[in-house]
Backbone as a ProteinNet text record, in pm:
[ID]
protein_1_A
[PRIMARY]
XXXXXXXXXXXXXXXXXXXXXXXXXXXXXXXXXXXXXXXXXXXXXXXXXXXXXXXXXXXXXXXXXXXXXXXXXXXXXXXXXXXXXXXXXXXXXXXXXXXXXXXXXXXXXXXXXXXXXXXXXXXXXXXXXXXXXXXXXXXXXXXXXXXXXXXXXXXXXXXXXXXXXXXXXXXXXXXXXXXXXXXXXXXXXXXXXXXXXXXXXXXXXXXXXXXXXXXXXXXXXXXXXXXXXXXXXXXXXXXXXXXXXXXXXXXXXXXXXXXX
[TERTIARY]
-223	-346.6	-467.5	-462.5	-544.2	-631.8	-479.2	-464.8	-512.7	-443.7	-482.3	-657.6	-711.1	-897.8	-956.4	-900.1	-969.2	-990.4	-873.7	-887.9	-926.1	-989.7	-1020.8	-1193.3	-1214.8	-1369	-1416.1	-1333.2	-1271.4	-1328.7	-1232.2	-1253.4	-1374.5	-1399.3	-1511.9	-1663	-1701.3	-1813.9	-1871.8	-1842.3	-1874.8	-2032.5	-2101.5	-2200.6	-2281.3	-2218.9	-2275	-2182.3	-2083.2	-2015.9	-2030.5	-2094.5	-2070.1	-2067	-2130.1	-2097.3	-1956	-1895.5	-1773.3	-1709.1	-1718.2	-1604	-1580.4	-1687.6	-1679.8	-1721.6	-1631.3	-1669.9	-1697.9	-1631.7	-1637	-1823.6	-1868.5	-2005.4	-2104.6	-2137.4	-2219.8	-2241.9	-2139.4	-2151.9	-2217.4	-2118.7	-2167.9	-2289.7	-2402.8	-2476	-2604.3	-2619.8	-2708	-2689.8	-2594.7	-2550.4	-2640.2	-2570.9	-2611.6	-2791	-2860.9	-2978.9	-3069.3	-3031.3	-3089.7	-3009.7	-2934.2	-2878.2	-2978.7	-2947.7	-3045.4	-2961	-3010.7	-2964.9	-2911.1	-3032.1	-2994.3	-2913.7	-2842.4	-2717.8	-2587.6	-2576.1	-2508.6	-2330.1	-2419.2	-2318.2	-2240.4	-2077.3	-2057.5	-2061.6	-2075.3	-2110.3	-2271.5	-2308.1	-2488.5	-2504.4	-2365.7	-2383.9	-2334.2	-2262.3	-2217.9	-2314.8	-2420.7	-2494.5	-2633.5	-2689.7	-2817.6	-2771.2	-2858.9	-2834	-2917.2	-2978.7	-3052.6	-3002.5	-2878.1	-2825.6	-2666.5	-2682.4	-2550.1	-2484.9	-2394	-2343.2	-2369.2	-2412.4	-2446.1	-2371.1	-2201.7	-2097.8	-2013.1	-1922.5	-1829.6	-1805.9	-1793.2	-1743	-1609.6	-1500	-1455	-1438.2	-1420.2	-1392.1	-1355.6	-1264.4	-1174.1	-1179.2	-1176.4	-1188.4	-1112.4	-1086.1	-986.1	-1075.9	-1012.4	-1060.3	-927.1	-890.4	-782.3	-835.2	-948.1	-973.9	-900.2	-906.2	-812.5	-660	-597.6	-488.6	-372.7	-448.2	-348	-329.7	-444.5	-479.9	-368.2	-315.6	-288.1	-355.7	-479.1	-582.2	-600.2	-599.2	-600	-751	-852.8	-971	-950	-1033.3	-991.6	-1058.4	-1148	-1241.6	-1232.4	-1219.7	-1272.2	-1396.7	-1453.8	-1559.6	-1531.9	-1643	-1591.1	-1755.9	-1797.3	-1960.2	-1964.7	-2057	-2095.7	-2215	-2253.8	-2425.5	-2492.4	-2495.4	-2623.1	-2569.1	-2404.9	-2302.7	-2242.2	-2208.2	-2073.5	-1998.7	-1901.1	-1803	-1770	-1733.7	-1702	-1610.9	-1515.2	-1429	-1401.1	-1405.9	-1377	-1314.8	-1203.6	-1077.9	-1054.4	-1039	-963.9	-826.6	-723.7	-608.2	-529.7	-472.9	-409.4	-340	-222.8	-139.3	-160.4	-303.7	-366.2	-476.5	-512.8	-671.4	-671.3	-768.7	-795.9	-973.3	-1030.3	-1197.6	-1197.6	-1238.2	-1305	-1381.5	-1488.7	-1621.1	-1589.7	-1624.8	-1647.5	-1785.3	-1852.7	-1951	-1967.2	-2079.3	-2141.5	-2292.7	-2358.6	-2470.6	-2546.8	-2611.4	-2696.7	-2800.8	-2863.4	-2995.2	-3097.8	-3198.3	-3353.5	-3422.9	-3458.1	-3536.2	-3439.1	-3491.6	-3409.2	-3485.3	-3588.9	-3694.2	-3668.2	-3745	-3754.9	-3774	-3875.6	-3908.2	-3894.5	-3872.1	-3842	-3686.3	-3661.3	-3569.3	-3533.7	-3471	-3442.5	-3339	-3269.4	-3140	-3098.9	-3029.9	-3008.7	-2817.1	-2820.4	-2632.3	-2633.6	-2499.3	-2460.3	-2360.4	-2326.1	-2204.2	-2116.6	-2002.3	-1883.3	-1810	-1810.7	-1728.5	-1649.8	-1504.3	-1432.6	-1349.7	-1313	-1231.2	-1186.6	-1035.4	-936.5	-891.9	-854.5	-773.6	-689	-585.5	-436.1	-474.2	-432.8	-470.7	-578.4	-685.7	-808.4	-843.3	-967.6	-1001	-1034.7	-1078.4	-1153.3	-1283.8	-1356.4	-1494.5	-1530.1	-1675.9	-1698.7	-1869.2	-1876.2	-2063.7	-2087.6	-2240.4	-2313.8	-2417.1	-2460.9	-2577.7	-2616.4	-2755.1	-2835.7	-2882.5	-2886.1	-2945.1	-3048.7	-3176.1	-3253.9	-3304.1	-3287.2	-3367	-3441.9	-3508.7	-3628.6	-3595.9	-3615.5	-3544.5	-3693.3	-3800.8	-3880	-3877.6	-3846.1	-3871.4	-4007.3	-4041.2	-4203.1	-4165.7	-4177.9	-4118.4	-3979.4	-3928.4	-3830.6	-3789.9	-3876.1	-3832.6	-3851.4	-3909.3	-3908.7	-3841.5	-3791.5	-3724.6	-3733.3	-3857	-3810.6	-3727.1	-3665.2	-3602.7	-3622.3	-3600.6	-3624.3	-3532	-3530.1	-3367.3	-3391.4	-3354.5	-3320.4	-3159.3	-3109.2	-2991.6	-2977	-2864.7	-2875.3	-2960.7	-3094	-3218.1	-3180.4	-3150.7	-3087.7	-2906.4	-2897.3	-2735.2	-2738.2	-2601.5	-2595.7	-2489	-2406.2	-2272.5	-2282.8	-2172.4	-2155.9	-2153.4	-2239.1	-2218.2	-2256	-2311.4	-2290.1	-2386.4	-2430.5	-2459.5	-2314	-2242.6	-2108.8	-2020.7	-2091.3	-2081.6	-2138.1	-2258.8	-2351.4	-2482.4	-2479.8	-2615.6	-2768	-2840.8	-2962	-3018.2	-3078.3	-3071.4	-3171.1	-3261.6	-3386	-3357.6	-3399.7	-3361.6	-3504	-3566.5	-3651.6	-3610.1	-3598.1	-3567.4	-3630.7	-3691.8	-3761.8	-3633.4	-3653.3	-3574.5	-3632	-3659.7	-3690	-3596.1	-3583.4	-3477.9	-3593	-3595.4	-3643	-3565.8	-3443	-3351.7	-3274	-3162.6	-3025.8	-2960.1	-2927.2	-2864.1	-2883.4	-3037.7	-3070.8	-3110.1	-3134.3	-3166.2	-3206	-3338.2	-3392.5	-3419.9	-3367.1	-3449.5	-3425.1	-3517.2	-3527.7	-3567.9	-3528.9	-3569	-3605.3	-3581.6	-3581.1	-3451.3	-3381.8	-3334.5	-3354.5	-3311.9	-3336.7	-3259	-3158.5	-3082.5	-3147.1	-3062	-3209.2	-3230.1	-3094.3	-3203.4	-3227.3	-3205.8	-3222.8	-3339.3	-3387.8	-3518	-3507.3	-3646.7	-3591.8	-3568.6	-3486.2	-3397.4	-3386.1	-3461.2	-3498.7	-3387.7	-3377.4	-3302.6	-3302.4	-3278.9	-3292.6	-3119.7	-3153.3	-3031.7	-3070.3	-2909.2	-2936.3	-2854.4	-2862.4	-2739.2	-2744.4	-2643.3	-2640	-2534.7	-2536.9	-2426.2	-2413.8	-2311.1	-2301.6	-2258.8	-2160.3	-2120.2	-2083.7	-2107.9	-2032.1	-1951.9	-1841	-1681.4	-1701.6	-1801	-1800.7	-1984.1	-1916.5	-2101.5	-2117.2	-2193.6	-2163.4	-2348.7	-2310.8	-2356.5	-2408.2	-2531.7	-2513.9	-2644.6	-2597.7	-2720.5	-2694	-2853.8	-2830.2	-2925.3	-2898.3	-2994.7	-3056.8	-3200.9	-3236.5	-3246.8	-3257.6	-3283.2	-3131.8	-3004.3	-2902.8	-2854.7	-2855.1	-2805.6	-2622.6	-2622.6	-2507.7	-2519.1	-2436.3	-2407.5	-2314	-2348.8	-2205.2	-2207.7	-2136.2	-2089	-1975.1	-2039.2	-1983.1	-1931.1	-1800.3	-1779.8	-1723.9	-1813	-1746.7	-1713.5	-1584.1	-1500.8	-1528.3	-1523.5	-1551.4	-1510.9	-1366.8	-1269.8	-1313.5	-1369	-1391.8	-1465.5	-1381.2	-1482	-1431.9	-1348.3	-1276.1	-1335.3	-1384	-1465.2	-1394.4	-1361.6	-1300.1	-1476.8	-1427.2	-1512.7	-1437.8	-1465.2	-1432.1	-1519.3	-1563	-1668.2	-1635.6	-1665.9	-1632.5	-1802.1	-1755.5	-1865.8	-1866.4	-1968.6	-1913.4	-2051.3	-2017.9	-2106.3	-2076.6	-2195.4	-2202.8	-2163.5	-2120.9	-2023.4	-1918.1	-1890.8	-1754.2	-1683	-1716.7	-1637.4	-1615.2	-1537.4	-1495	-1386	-1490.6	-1407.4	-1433.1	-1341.1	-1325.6	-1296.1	-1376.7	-1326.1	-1299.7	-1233.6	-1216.3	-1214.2	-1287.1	-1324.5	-1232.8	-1229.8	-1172.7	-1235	-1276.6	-1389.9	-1373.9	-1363.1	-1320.2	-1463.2	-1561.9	-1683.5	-1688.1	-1722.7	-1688.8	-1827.7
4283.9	4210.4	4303.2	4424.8	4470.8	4586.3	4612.3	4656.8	4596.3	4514.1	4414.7	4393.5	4381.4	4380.7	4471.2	4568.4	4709.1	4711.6	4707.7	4738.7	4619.9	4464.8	4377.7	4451.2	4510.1	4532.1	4647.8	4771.9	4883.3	4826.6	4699.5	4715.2	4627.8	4548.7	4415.4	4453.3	4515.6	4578.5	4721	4839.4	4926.2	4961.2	4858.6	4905.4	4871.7	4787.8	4791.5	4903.5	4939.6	5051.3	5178.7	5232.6	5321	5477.2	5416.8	5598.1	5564.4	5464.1	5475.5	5506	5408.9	5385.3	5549.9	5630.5	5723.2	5834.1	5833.4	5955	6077.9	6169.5	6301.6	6279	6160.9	6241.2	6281.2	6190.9	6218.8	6343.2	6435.5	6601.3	6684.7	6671.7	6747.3	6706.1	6581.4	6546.7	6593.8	6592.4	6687	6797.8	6845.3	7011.6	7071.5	6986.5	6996.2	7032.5	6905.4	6921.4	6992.8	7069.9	7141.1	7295.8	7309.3	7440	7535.5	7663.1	7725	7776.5	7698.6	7748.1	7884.8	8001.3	8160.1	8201.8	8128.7	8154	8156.5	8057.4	8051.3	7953.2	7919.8	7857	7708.9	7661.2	7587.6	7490.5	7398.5	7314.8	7244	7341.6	7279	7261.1	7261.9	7209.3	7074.1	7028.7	6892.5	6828.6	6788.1	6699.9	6701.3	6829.2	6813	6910.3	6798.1	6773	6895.1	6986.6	7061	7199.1	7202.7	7317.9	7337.2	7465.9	7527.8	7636	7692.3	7760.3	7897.3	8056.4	8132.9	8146.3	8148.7	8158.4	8042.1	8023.6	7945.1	7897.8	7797.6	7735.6	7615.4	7627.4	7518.1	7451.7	7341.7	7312.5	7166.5	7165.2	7057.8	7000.7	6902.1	6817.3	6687.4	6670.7	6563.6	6585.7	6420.7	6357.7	6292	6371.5	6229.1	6102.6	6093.8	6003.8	5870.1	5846.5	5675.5	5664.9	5803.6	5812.1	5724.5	5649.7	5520.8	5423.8	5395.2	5304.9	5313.3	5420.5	5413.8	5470.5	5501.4	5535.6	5675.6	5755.6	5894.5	5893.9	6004.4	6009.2	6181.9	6174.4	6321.8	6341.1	6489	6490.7	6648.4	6650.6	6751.5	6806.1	6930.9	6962.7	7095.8	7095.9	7257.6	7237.5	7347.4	7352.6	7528.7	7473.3	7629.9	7633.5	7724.7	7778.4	7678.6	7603.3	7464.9	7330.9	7313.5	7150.7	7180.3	7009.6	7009.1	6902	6896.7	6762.4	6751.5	6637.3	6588.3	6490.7	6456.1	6322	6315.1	6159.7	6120.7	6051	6003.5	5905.5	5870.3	5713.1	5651	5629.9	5637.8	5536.7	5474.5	5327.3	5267.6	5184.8	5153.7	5078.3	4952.1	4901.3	4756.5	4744	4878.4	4906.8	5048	5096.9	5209.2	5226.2	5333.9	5345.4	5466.4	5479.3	5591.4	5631.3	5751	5797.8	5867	5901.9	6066	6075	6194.1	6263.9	6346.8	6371.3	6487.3	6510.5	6638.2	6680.2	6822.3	6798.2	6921.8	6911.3	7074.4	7116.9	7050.6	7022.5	7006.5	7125.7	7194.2	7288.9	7443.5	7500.6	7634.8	7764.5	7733	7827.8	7921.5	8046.7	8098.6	8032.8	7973.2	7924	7720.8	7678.5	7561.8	7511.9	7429.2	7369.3	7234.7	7161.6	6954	6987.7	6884.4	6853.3	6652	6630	6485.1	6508	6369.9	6372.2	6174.4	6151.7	6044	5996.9	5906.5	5872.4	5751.3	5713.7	5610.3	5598.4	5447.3	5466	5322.1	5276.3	5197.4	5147.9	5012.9	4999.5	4874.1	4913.2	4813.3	4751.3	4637.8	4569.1	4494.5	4530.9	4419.7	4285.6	4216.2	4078.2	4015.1	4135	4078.1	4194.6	4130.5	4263.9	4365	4460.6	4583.3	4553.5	4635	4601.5	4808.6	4778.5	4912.2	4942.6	5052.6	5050.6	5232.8	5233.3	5376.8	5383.9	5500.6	5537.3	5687	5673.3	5819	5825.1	5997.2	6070.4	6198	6203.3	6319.5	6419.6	6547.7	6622.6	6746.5	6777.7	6862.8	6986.8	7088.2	7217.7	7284.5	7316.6	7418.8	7563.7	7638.1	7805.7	7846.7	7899.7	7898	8036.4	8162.3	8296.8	8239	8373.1	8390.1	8326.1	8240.2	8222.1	8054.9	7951.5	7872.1	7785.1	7657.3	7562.2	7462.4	7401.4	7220.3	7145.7	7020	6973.9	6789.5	6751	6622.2	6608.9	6438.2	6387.7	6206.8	6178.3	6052.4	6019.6	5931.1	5902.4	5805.9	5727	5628.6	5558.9	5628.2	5562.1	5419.3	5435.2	5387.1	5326.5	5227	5172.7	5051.4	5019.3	4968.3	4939.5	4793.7	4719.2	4632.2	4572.8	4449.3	4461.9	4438.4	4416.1	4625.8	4685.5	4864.4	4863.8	4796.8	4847.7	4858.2	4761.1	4809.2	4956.4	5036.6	5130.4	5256.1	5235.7	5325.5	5259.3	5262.6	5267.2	5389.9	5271.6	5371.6	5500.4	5568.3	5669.5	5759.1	5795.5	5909.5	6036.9	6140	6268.1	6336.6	6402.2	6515.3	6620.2	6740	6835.5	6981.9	7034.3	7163.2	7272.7	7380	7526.7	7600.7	7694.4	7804.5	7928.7	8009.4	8106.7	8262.6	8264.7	8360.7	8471.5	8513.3	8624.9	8567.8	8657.1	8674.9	8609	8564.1	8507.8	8398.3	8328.8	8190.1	8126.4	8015.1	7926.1	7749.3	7722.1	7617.5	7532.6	7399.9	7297.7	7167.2	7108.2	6963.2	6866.5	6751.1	6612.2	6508.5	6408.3	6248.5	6198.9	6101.3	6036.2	5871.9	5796.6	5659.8	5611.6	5498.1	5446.6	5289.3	5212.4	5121.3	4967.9	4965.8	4892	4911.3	5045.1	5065.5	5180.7	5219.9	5240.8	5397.6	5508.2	5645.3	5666.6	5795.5	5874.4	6003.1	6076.7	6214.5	6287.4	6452.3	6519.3	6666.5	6694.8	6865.7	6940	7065.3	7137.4	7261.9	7327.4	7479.7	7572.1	7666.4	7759.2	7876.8	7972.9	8080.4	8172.9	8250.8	8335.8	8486	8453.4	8582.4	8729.6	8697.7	8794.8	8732.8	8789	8718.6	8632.6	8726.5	8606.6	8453	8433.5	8289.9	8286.1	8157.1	8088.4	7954.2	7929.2	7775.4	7671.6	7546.2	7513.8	7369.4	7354.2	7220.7	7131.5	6970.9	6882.8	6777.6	6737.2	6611.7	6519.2	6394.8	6288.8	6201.4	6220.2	6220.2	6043.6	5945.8	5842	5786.2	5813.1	5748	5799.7	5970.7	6059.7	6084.4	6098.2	6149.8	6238.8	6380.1	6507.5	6540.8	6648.8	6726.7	6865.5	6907.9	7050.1	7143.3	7207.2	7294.1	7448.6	7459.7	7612	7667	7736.1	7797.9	7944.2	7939.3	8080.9	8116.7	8301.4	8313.4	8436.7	8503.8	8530.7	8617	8686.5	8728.4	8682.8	8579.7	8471.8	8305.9	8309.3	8207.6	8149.8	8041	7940.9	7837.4	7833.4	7730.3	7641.7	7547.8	7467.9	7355.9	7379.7	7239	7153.5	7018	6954.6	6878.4	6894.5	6771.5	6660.9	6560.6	6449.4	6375.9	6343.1	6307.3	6157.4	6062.7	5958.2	5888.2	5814.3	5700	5618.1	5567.5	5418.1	5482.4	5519.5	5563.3	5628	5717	5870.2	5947.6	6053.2	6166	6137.1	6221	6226.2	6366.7	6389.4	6538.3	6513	6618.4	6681.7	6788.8	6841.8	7022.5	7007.8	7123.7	7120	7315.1	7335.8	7465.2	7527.9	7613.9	7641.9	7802.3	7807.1	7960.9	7977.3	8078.1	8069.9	8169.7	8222.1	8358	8397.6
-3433.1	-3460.1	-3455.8	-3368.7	-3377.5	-3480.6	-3509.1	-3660	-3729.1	-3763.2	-3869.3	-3897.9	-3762	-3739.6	-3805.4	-3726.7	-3766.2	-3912.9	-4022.4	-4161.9	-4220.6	-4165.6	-4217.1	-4261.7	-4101.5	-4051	-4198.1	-4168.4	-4280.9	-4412.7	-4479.5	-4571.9	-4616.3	-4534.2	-4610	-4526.2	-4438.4	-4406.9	-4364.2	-4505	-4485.6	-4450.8	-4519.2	-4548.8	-4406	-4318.7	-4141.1	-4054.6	-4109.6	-4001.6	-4125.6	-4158.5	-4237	-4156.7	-4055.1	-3959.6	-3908	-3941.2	-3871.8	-4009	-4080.1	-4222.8	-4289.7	-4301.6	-4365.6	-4308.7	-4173.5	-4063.2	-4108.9	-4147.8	-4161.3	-4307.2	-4332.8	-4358.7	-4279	-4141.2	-4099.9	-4006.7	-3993.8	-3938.1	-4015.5	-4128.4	-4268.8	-4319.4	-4319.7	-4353.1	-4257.2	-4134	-4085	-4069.3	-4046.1	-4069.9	-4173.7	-4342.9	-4402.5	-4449	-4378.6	-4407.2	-4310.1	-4217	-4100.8	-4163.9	-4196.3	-4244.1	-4351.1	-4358.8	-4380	-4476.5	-4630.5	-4743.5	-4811.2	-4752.2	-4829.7	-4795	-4673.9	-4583.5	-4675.2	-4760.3	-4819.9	-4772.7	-4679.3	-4630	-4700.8	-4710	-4807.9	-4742.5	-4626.8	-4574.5	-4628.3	-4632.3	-4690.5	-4856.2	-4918.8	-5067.9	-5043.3	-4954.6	-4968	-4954.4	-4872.9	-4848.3	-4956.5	-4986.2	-5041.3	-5182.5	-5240.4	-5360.3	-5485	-5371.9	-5485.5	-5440.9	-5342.2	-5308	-5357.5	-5454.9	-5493.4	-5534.1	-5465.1	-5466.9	-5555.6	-5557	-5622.6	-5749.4	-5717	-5823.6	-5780	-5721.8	-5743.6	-5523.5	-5550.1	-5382.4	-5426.2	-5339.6	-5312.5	-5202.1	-5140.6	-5010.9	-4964.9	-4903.3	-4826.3	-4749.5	-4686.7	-4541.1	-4521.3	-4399.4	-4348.6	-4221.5	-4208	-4021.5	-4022.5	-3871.1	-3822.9	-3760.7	-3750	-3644.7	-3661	-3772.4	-3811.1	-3820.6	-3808.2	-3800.1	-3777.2	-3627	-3538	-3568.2	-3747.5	-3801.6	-3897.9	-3976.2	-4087	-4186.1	-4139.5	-4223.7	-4266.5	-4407.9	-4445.9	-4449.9	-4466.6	-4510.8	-4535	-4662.6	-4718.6	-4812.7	-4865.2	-4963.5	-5040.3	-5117.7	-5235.1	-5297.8	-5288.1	-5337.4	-5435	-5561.2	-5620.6	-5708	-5615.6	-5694	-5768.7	-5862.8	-5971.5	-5936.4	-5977.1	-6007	-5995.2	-6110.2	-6110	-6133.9	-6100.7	-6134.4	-5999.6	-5954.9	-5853.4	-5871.3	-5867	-5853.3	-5650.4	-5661.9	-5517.9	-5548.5	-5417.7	-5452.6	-5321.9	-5265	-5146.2	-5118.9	-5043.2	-5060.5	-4920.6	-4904.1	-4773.6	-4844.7	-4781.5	-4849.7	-4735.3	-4756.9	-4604.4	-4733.1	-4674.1	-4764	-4806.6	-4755.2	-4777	-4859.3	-4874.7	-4944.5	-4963.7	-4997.2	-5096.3	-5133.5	-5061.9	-5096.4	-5148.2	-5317	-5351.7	-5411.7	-5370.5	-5431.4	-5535	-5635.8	-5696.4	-5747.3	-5709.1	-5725.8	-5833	-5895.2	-5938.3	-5945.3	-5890.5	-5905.2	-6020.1	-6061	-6085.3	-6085.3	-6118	-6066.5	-6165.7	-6133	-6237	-6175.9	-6125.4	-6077.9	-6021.3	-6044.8	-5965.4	-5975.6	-5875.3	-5863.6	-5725.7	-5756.8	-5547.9	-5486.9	-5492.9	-5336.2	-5331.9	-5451.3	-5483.7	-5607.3	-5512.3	-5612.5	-5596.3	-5695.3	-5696.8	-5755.2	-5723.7	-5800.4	-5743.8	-5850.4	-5879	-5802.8	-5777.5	-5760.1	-5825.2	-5891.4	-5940.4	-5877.5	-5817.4	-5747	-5840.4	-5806.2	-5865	-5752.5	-5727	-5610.4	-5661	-5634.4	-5663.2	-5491.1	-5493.4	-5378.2	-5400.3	-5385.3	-5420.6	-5303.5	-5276.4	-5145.2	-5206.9	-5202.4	-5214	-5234.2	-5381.5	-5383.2	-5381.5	-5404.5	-5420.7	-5571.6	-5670.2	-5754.9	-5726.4	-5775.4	-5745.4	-5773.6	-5673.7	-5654.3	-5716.3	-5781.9	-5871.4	-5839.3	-5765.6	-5802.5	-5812.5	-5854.3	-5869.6	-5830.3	-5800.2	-5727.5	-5769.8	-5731.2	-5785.6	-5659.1	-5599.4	-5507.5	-5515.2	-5519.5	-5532.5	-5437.7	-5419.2	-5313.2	-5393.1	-5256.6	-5341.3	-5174.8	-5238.6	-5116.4	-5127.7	-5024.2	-5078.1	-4937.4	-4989.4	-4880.5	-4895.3	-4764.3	-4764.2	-4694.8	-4751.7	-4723.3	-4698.7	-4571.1	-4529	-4436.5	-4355.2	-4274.3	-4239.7	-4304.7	-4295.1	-4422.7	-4417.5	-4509.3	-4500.4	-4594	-4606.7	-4660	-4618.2	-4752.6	-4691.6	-4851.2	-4878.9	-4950.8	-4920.8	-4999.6	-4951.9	-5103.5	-5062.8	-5122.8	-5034.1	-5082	-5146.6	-5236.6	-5312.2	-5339.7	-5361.6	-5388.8	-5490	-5577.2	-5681.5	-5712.1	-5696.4	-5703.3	-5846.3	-5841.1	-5920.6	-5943	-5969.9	-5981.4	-5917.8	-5899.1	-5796.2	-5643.5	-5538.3	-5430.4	-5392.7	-5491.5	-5464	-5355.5	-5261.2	-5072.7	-4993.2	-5057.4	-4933.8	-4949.7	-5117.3	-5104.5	-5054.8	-5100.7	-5072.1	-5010.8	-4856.6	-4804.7	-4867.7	-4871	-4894.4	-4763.3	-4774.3	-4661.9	-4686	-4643.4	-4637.4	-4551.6	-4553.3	-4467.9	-4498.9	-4387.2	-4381.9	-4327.3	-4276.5	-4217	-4257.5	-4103.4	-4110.2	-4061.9	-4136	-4056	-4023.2	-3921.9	-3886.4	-3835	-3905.6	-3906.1	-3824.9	-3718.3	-3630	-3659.1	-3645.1	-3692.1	-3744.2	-3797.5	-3870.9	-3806.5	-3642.6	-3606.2	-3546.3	-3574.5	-3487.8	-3572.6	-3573	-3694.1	-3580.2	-3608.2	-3515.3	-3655	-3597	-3667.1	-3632.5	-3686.4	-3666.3	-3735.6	-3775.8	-3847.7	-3834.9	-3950.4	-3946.5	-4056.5	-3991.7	-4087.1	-4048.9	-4185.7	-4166.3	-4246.2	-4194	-4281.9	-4344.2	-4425.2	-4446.8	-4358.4	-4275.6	-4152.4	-4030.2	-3990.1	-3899.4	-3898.1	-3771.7	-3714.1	-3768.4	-3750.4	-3806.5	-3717.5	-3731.9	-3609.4	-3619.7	-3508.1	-3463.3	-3419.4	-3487.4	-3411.5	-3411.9	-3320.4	-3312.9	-3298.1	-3393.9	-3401.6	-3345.7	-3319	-3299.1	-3359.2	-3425.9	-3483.7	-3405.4	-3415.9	-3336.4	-3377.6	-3479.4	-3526.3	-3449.8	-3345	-3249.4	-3334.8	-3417.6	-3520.3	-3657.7	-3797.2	-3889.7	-3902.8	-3800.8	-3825	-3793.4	-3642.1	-3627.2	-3550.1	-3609.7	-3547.2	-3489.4	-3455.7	-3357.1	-3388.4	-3422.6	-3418.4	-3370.9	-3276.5	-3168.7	-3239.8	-3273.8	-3300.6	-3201.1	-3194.8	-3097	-3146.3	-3189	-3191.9	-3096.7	-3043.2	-3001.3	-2922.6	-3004.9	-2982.4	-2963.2	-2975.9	-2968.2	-2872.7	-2843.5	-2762.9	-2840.5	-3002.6	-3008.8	-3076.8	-2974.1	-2993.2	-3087.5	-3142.5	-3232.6	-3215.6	-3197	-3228.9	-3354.7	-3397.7	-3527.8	-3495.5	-3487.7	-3458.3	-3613.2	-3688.4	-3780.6	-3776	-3866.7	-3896.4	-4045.2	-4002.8	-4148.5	-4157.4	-4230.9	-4261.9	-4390.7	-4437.8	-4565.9	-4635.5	-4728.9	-4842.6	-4785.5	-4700.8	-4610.6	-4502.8	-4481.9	-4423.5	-4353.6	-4225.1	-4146.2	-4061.9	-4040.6	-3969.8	-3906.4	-3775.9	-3681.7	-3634	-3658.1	-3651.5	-3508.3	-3403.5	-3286.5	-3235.7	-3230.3	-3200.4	-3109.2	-3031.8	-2875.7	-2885.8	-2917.2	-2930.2	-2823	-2779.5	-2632.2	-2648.2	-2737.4	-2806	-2887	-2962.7	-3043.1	-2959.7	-2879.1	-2839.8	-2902	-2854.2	-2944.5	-3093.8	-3162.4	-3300	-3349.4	-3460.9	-3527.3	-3689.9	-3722.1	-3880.1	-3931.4	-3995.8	-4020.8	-4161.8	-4188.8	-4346	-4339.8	-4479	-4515.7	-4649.7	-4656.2	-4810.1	-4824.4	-4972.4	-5027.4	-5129.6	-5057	-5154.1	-5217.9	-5341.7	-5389.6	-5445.7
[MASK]
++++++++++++++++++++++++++++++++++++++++++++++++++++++++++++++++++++++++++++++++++++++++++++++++++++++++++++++++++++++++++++++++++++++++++++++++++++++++++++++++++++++++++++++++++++++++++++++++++++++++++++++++++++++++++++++++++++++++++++++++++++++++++++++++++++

């Protein structure tokens, strides 16, 4: 029975559990927008939409967290110069949620750049139809020298289909960087989802040597922490995402990315 709850909850109200339903975004999504683009890091093309890759990135991710459920969650990314595709997939033998993405650039300046992303997302449940919607996402990246980075982003500003909030919540992001050296990187934001209140948070990066780097956010008003230890292997990119929330508990995601 309890099963049974869980993937009722899963499939018919994403759009009120969506930090749960579609775990492995919300690591990658402030990571993302607190990360310090010239870095080049492939974690910070997933989320913002006006950042990509010099030549070629691919990269992978899974969460077990739903595991006990039945539940797979698993995503695909492969960005160029100024295009990316994305694809995101739940699958449980009762239902089935999936996104696919693509973005490119409108701008691609030094110290400024925008880029648009289009989403499709479909989700089927056994014995019922398929439900179909889309959405448009815009951000605007600006570097002010070397050492500072704004960025702006709205998410699914724009939807469209039947019922497309239980796909895509609307969502705002601000975020400042300050990159003091090569190996520290400070910043901090706002995000706001659309009914709930905005929400403050401060990050920290710290790359002791190339190979790995660590990185700690905390939101301020909820008090849930994450931590990011990435590896980096050549052109080979490991990342372990762990999350320690006051109501969920601990959860994890590991992403894997070959950037060239």
């Amino acid at each position: 029975m309890r099963r049974t709850n869980f993937i009722f909850c899963l499939c018919m109200f994403p759009g009120i559990l969506a930090a749960v339903v579609w775990h492995m975004d919300d690591m990658p999504d402030i990571f993302a927008m607190s990360a310090d683009t010239s870095g080049g890091e492939p974690l910070s093309f997933l989320s913002q939409a006006s950042a990509f890759p010099d030549t070629f990135c691919i990269l992978s991710g899974w969460s077990p967290c739903f595991a006990a459920f039945g539940v797979r969650e698993g995503m695909l990314y492969a960005g160029f110069r100024n295009v990316d595709l994305s694809f995101r997939t739940q699958f449980h033998r009762l239902m089935a949620n999936h996104v696919l993405g693509a973005g490119f650039s409108v701008l691609r300046e030094k110290h400024i750049r925008a880029g648009l992303r289009a989403g499709y997302a479909v989700s089927a449940i056994r014995g019922f139809k398929a439900k179909h919607a889309g959405s448009c996402s815009g951000n605007v990246l600006i570097r002010t020298g070397e050492q500072w980075q704004i960025s702006l982003q709205a998410e699914h500003v724009l939807t469209f289909g039947n019922d497309s909030t239980r796909f895509f919540e609307p969502c705002t992001r601000a975020s400042a960087v300050f990159v003091p050296s090569r190996r520290l990187r400070i910043s901090g934001g706002l995000f706001k989802r659309r009914d709930l209140a905005w929400r403050p948070y401060l990050q920290l990066a710290y790359y002791p040597r190339e190979v790995i780097g660590f990185s700690a956010g905390w939101e301020c008003l909820t008090g849930d922490m994450q931590l990011i230890v990435r590896l980096k292997i050549k052109r080979w990119y490991v990342y372990e995402c762990l999350r320690v929330h006051p109501r969920l508990g601990f959860s994890q995601s590991i992403f894997l990315s070959y950037a060239y």
